[in-house]
C-alpha positions as CSV (number, residue, x, y, z in Angstrom):
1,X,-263.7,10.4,129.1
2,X,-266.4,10.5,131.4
3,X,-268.2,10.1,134.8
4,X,-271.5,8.4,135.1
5,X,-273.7,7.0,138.0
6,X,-275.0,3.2,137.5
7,X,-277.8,1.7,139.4
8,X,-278.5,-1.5,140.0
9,X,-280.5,-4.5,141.3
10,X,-278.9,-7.3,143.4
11,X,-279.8,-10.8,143.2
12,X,-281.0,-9.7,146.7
13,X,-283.0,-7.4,145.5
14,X,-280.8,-4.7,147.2
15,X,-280.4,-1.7,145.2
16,X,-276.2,-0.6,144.0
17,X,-274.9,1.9,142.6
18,X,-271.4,3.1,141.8
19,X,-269.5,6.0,139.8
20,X,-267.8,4.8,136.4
21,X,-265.3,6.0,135.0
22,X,-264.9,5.4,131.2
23,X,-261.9,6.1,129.0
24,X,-259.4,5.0,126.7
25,X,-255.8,4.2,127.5
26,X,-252.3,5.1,125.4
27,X,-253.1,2.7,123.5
28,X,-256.8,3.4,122.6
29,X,-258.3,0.2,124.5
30,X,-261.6,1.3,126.4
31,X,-261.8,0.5,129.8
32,X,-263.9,1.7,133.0
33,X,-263.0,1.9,136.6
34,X,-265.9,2.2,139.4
35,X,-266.0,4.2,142.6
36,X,-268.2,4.4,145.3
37,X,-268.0,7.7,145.8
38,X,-268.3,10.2,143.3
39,X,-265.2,12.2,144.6
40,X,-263.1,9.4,144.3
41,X,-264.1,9.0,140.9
42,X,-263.7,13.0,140.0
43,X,-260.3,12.8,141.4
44,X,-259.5,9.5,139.3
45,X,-260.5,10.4,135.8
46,X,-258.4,14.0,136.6
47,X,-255.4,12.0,137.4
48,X,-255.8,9.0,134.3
49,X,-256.2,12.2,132.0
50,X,-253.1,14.0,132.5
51,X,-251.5,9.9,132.8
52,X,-252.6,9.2,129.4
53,X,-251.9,12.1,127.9
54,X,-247.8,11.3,129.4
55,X,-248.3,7.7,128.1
56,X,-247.7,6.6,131.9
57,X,-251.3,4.8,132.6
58,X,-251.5,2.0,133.8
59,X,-254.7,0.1,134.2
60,X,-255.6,-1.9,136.8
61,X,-256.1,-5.4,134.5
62,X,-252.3,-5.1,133.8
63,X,-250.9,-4.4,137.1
64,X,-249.0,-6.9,139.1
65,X,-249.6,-7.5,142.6
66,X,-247.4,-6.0,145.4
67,X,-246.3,-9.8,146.3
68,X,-244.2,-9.8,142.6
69,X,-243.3,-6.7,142.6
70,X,-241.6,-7.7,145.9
71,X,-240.3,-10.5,144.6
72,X,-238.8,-9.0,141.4
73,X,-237.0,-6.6,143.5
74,X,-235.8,-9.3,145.8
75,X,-234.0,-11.4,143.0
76,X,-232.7,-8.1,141.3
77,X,-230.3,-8.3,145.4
78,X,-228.4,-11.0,144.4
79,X,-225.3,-9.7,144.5
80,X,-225.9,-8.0,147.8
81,X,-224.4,-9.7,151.0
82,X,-226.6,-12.8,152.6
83,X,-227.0,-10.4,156.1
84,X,-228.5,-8.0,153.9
85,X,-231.1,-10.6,151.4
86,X,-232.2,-12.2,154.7
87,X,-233.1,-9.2,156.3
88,X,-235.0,-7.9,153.2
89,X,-236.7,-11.7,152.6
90,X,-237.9,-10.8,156.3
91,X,-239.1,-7.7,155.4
92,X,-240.7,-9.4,152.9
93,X,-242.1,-12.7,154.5
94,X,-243.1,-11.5,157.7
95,X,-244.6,-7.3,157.0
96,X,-245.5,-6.7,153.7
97,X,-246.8,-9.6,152.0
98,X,-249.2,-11.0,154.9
99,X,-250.5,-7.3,155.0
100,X,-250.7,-5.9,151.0
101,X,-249.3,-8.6,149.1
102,X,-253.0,-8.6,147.7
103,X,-252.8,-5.6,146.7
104,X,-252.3,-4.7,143.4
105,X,-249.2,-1.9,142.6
106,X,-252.0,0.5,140.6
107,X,-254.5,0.3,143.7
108,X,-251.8,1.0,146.3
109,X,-251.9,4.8,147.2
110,X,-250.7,6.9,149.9
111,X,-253.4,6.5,151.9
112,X,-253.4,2.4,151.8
113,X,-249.7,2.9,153.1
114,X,-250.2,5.3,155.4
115,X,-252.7,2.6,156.7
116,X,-250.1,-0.1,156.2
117,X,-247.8,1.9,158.3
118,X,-250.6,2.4,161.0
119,X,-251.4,-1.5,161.2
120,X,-247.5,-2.3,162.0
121,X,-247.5,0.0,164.5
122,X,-250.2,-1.6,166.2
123,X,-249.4,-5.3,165.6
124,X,-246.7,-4.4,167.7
125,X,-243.6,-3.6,165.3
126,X,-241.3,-1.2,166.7
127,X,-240.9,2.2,165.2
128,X,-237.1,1.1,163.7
129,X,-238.6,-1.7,162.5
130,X,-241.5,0.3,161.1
131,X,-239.0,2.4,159.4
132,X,-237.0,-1.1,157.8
133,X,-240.0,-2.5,156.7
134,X,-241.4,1.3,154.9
135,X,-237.7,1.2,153.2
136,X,-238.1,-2.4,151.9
137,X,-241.6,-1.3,150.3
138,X,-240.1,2.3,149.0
139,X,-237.3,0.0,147.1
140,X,-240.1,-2.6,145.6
141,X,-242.1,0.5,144.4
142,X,-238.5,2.2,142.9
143,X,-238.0,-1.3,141.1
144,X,-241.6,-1.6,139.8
145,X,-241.3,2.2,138.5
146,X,-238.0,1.4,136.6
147,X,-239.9,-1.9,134.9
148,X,-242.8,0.3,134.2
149,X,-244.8,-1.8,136.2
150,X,-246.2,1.6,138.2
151,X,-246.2,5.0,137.6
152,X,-244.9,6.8,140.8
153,X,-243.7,5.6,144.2
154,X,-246.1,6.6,146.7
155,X,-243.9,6.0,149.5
156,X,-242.3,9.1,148.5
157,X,-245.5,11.2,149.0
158,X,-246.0,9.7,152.0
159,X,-242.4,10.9,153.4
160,X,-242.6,14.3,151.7
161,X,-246.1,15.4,153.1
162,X,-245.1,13.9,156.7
163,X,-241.5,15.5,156.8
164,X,-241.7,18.0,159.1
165,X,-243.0,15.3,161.7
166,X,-240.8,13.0,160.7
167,X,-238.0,15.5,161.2
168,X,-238.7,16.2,164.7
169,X,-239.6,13.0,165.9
170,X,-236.0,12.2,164.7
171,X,-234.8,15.5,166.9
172,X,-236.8,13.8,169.6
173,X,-235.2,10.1,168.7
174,X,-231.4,11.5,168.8
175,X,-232.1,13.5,172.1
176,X,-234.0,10.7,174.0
177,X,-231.3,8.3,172.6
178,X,-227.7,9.5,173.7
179,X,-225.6,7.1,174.7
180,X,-224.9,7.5,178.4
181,X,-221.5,7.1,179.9
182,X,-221.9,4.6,182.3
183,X,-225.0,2.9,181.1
184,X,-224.0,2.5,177.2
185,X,-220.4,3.7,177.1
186,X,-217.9,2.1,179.8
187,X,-216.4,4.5,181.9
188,X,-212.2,5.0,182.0
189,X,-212.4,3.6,185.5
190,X,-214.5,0.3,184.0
191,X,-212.2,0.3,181.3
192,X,-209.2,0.2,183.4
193,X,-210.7,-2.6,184.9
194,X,-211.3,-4.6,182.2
195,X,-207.7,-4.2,180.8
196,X,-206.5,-5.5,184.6
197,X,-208.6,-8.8,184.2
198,X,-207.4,-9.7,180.7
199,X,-204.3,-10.7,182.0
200,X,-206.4,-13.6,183.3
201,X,-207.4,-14.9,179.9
202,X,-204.9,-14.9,177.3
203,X,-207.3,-16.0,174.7
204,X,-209.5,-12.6,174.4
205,X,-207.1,-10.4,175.2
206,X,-205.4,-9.2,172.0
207,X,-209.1,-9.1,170.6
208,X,-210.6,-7.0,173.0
209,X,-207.7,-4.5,173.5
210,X,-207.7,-4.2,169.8
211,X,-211.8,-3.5,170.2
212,X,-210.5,-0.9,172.9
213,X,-208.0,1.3,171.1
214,X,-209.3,0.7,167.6
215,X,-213.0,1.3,167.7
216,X,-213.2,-1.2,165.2
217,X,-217.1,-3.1,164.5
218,X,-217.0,-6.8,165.6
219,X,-217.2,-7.7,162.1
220,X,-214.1,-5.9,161.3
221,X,-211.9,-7.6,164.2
222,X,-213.6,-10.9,162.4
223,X,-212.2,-9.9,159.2
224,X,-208.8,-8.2,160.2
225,X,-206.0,-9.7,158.3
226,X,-201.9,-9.7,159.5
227,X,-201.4,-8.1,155.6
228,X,-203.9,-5.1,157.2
229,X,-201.1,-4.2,160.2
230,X,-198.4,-2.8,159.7
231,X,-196.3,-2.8,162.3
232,X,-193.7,0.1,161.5
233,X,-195.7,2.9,160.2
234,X,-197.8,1.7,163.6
235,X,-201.7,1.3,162.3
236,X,-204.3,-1.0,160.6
237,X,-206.0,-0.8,157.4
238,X,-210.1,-1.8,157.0
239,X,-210.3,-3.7,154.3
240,X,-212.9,-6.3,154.6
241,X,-215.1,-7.9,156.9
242,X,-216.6,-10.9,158.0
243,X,-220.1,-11.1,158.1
244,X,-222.9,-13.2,160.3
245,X,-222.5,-15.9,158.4
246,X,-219.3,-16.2,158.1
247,X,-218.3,-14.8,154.7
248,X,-216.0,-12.6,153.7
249,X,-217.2,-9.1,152.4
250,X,-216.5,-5.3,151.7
251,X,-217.1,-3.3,154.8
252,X,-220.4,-1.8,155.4
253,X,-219.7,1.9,153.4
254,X,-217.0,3.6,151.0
255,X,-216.3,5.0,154.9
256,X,-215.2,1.9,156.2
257,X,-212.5,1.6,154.5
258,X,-209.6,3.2,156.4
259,X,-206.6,3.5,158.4
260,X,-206.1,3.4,162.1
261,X,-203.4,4.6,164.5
262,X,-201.8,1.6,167.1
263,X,-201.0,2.9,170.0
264,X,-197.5,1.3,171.1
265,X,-199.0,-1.1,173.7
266,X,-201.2,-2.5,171.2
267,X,-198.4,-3.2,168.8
268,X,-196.5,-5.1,171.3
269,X,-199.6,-7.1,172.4
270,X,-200.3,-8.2,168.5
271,X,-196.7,-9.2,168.1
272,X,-196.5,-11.2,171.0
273,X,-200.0,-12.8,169.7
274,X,-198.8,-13.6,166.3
275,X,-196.6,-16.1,167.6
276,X,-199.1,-17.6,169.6
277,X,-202.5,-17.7,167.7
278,X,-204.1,-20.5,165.5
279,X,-203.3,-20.1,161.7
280,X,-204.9,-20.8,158.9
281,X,-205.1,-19.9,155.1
282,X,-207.3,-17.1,155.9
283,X,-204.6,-14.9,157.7
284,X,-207.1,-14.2,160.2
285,X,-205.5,-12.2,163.1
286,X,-208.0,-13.3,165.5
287,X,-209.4,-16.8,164.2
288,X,-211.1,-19.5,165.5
289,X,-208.9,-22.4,167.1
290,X,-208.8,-23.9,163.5
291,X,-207.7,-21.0,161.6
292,X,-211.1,-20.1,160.5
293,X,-213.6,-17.1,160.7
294,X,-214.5,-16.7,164.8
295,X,-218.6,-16.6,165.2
296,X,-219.7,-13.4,167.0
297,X,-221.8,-15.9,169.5
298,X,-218.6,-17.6,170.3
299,X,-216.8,-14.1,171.8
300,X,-219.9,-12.6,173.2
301,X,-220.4,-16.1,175.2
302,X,-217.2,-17.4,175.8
303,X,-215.2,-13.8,175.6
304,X,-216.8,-10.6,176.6
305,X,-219.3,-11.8,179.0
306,X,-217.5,-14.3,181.3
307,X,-214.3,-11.3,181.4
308,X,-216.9,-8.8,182.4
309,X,-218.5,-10.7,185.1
310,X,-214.8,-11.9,186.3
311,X,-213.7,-8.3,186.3
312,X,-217.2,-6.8,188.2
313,X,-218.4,-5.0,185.0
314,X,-222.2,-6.5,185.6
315,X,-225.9,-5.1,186.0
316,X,-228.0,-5.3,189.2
317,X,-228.9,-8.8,187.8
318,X,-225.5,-9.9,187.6
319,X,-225.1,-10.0,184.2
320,X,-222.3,-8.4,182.2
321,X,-223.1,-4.7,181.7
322,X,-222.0,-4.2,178.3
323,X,-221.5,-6.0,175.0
324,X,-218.3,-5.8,172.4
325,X,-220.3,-3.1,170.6
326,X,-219.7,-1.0,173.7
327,X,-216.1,-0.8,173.6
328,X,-216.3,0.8,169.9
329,X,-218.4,3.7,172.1
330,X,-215.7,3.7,174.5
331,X,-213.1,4.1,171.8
332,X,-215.2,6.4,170.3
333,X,-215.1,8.9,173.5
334,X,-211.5,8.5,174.1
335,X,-211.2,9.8,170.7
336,X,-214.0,13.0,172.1
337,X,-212.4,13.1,175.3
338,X,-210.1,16.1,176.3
339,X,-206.3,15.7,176.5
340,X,-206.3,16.8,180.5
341,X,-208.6,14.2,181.0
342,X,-207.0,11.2,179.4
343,X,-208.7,11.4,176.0
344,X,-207.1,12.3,172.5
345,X,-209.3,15.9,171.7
346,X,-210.2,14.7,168.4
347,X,-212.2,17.2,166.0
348,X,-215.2,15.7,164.9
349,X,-214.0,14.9,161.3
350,X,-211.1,13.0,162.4
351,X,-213.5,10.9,164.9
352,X,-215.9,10.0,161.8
353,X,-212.7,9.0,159.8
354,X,-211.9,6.7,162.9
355,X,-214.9,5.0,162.9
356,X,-215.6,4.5,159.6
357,X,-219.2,6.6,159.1
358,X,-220.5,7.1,155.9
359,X,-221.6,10.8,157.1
360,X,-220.4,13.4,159.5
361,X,-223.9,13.7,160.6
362,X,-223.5,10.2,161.5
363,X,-221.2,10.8,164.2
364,X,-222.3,14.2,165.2
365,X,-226.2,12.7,166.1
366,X,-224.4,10.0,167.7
367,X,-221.9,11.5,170.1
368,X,-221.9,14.7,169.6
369,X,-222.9,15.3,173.1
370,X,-219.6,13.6,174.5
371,X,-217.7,16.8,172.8
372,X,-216.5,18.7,175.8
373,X,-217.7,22.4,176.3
374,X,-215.6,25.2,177.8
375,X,-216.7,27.9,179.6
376,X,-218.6,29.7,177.4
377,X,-219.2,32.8,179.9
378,X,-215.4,32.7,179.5
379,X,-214.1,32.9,176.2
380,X,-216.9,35.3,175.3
381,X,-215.4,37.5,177.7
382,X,-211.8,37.0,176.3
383,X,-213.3,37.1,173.0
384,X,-214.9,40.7,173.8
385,X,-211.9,41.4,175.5
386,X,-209.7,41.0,172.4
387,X,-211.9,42.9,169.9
388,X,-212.0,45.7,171.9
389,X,-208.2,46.1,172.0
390,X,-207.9,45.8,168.7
C-alpha cells in the first residue's frame, strides 16, 4: 500500500495533479483511489488498511448508490403501517434522494452529512423535520450495513460527536415547548363549557366526552370497539386503532395497549349511545353513518370545530381555539391536577399508563410542569422539624 503524487497535462494544457492511493483489497484485486489533498489521502490509506485487514473494505467500484440503498430499505417496510411507508417514501422522494441520492454509500462520510443536514436547514425544512428526514437516512445506512453494502453508519458519528449540543438544544426544545394551559391545554372553565354545548349536538357528543375523560388519541376513539368496554368492571381496553387511511392496526407502542377507568357519567352516556348509533360489522363505537371507520377530517370539520365556535372556545380570529388533540392534554392534566382543585393527583407513572407512552420520560418532558408544587419553604421546615424530634 502506498501514497504517490501524479502529475499531469490537460488537453488544455493545464497542469493536474492528485494523490493515489494504491492497494489491494480482501480479496487481492489492486485498486487506486485519488485525492486532492495529500491529507485526505494519508487519512484514507490508514483507514482501508486496518478495513482490509477486518475483511470490511469496500471499494468504491462496488458500492451502490444512496438512491438503492434507500430503496432496498424502503421495500424491506412492507409490513409496517401505510401512515408510516408514506411518510418514509416522503423522506425519501422529497429530502434525500434530490440531495445525495448521487452519492455513492462508500463516499458518504460524516462530513457530507453534516453538510446534508446543513442544506435542509437552509432550504427551509424545519428542525423536526430535519430530525425525520436524518432518522430515515440513519435507517437506510443500518440496512445497507446489515447487507454489507457499507461498512459503518456515519450517521451515528455524526450524533455521537454532536451529543452534547444535541442534548441541550433538546433541554432548550422541552423548556421553550410546554404546553400552556390556556393556549394548548383547555382550561376546566373552557371545558365546562364545552360539555354545556354538547347537549346541542347529539352527534359528537358521546365522542368527545369520551376524548375528555379518556385521554384517548383520535385514532384510538376511531378504532374503539363495544367488545373494548366493559360496562361493569367500568373501563375500556386499547386494543387497536384506526389509522389515516382508514385501516385497522396495532396501536402506536407495546404502551398503547391498556385499560382505562369510566367515570360513571361516561358510562351512562355510551349506553344511552349504543342504542342510538349507526352499526356496522366493524363494531365501531363511534362509526361513520354507515357503520364504517369515521375520517379524522370529518370530526375536526363537522365535530370539534363548529362545537367550539358554538360554545365560544375561538381565537382572536374567530376560529376554534383548539383541536381534538387538545382534549387528550386536557385529560392528561385532570389526571396532574390536585384533588382540592378538581383533578385526580395522579403520580407520574399511573399518568403514562393513562396515556399510553412508550416511556416515562415521555410524559415527564411533556407535562411534567403541570405536576403541582407545595410549599417547599414548608415541608422543609416540617421535615427539619421532625428530624430533630426524633
Amino acid at each position: 500500500m502506498a501514497v504517490n503524487k501524479r502529475i499531469w497535462q490537460n488537453q488544455d494544457g493545464s497542469p493536474g495533479e492528485a494523490w493515489v492511493v494504491s492497494y489491494r483489497d480482501q480479496g487481492g484485486t489492486r485498486r487506486t483511489k485519488n485525492f486532492d489533498r495529500k491529507r485526505d489521502a494519508d487519512a484514507f490509506e490508514n483507514t482501508v488498511n486496518v478495513d482490509v485487514r477486518r475483511g470490511l473494505h469496500i471499494p468504491d467500484s462496488q458500492s451502490i448508490l444512496v438512491s438503492e440503498a434507500a430503496r432496498q430499505w424502503q421495500d424491506s417496510t412492507a409490513g409496517l403501517e401505510q401512515s408510516t411507508r408514506s411518510q418514509y417514501r416522503q423522506h425519501i422522494d422529497l429530502h434525500i434522494i434530490p440531495f445525495i441520492g448521487a452519492t455513492k454509500l462508500s463516499q458518504l462520510t460524516v462530513p457530507a452529512v453534516r453538510a446534508f443536514e446543513d442544506k435542509l436547514v437552509k432550504e427551509g425544512r424545519s428542525s423536526a423535520m430535519v430530525r425525520k428526514i436524518l432518522t430515515s437516512l440513519g435507517s437506510i445506512l443500518a440496512d445497507a450495513q446489515e447487507r454489507g453494502l457499507v461498512v459503518q453508519n456515519v450517521l451515528r458519528g455524526l450524533r455521537s460527536n454532536r451529543r452534547g449540543k444535541d442534548r441541550s438544544k433538546a433541554i432548550d426544545r422541552r423548556r421553550k415547548g410546554k404546553l400552556k394551559i390556556g393556549v394548548d391545554i383547555p382550561t376546566p372553565d373552557e371545558i365546562r363549557t364545552l360539555i354545556a354545548a354538547l347537549d346541542q349536538h347529539p352527534r359528537w357528543r358521546p365522542l368527545l366526552l369520551t376524548a375528555i375523560f379518556t385521554g384517548l388519541r383520535a385514532s384510538e376513539l376511531r378504532g374503539l370497539r363495544w367488545a373494548d368496554l366493559d360496562f361493569k368492571r367500568g373501563e375500556l381496553r386499547v386494543h387497536q386503532r384506526a389509522d389515516r387511511y382508514n385501516k385497522i392496526g396495532s396501536p402506536k407502542s407495546d404502551a398503547g395497549e391498556r385499560t382505562v377507568p369510566l367515570a360513571p357519567m361516561l358510562i351512562n352516556v355510551l349506553r344511552t349511545w349504543k342504542l342510538a348509533r349507526p352499526k356496522g360489522d366493524l363494531d365501531l363505537v363511534f362509526p361513520n353513518g354507515e357503520g364504517g371507520i369515521e375520517d379524522y377530517s370529518n370530526i375536526a370539520k363537522r365535530g370539534v370545530r363548529p362545537i367550539m365556535i358554538a360554545a365560544g372556545i375561538v381565537t382572536k380570529s374567530g376560529k376554534a381555539k383548539y383541536s381534538l388533540h387538545s382534549l387528550r392534554h386536557f385529560y392528561a392534566s385532570w389526571c396532574i391536577n390536585r384533588r382540592v382543585d378538581g383533578g385526580l393527583e395522579l403520580p407520574l407513572k399511573v399518568v403514562q399508563s393513562r396515556l399510553g407512552h412508550a416511556s416515562i420520560q415521555m410524559t415527564a418532558d411533556r407535562y411534567g410542569h403541570l405536576f403541582p408544587r407545595g410549599d417547599d419553604g414548608a415541608e422543609l421546615a416540617a421535615a427539619e422539624k421532625a428530624f430533630l424530634r426524633s
